[in-house]
N, C-alpha and C positions, 0 to 999 in steps of 0.2 A: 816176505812171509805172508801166504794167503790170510784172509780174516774168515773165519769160521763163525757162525753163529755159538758154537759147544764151546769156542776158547774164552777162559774168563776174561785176557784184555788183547792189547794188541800194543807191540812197540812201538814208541815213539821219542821226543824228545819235547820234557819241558821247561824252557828258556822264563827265569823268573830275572827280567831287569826293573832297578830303580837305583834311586841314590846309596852310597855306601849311608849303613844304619839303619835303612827302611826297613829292614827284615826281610831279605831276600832269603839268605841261609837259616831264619828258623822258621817261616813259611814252608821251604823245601821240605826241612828238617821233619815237620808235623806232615807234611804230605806222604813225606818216605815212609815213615813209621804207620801212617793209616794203612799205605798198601803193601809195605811188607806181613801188617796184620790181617791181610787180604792173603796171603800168600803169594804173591804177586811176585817176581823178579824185577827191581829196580836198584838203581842206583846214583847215587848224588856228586856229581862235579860241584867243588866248591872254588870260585874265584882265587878266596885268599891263599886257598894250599897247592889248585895248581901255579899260583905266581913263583911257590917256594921250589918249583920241579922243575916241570912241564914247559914252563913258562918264566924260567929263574934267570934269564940273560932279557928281556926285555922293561924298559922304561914304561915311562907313561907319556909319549911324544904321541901324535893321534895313530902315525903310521906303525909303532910299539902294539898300542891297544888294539888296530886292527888285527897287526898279526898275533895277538893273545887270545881274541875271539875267534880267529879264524882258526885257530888250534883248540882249541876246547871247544869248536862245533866240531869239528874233524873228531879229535875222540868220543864227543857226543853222540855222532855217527855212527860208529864203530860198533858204542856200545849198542844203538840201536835197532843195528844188523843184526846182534848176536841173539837181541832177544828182549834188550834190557825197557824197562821206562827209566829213559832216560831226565833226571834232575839234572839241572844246571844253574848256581846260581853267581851269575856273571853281571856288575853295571852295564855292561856293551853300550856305553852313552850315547852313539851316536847312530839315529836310523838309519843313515846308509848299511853298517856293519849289521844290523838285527836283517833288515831286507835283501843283505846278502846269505846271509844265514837261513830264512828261510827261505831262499832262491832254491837252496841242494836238496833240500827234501820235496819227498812228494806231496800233494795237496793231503792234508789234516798228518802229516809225522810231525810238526814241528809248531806246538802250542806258545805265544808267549803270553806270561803272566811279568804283567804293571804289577810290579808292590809299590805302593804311591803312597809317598808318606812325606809332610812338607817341611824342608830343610830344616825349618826351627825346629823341627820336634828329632829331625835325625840330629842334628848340632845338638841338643839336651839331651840327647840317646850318648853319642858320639862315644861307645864304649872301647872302640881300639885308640881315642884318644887324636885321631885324625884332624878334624875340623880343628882342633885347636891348632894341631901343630900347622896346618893353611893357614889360619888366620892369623899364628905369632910370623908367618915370612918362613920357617924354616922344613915347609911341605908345599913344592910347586906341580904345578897342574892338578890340583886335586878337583877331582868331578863335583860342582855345585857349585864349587867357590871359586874359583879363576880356570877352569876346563871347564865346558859346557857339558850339561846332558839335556839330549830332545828327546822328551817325554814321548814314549808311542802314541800315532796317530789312531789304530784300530787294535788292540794288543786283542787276544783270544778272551784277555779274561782281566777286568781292573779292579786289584784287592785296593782300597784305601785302608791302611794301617793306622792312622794316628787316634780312633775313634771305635774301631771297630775290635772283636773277640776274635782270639785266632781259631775258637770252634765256629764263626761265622764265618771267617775265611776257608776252612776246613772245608764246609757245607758246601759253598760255593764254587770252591775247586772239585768238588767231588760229581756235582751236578754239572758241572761242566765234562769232565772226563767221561760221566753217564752218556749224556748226552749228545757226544762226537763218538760214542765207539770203545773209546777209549778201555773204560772196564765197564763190566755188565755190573747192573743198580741193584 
């Protein structure tokens, strides 16, 4: 889809990874609702509910998690051909899987936001009750605690969550999206 000056934004895809807890799904969440207040076309892939679908025969073994990202960038795709801004909010632990994801898009479709926020404070969040169930033995591979996650090297965009306003993070996302094209300021 050509980019126009007169068009309010321009599709793409934004990939929000961090630990489970960080606030990857209510970072989205607040983004979506700014630019649907925009009037904007978007739309939000959430992790947990494509595992229940889309993604309901795979585990958590590394080659599982690839092929779960590699399916929820694929329909992130999709969405983004048709038009959409695409939300994503996916762990993808490991940078190979995020640098292969943004391999398929063209240079600026494909944003990732770091929600960074440090274990202690997701383990005291820990609201689906996960980290515990890691840490009693009866939840294996869980990303933080016995499955690793590699923090992004250059992410588009790094919210630290454990200190910071989600109208701070708001702003910041927004001045970023200004600022690549994304939507006009």
């Amino acid at each position: 889809m050509p980019h126009h000056q007169s068009q309010l934004y321009r599709p793409c895809v934004i990939w929000f990874t961090g630990l489970s807890g960080a606030g990857k799904t209510t970072t989205a969440s607040f983004l979506l609702q700014a630019l649907q207040q925009r009037g904007l076309p978007c739309y939000l892939l959430d992790g947990d509910e494509l595992r229940k679908g889309l993604c309901c025969e795979l585990g958590f073994s590394e080659s599982d998690r690839e092929e779960n990202v590699r399916r929820i960038g694929e329909a992130a795709r999709l969405l983004m051909d048709a038009g959409m801004i695409t939300l994503v909010a996916v762990i993808a632990p490991m940078r190979h899987m995020r640098e292969k994801l943004r391999a398929r898009f063209a240079e600026g479709e494909y944003l990732e936001v770091f929600v960074d926020t440090p274990l202690s404070v997701c383990e005291e969040r820990d609201i689906k009750g996960l980290y515990k169930k890691s840490r009693s033995g009866s939840l294996k591979n869980f990303t933080g605690i016995d499955s690793r996650y590699e923090t992004p090297l250059a992410p588009d965009i790094h919210l630290k969550t454990a200190n910071t306003s989600i109208d701070n993070n708001m702003d910041q996302l927004i001045k970023m999206l200004v600022a690549r094209e994304i939507v006009r300021g």
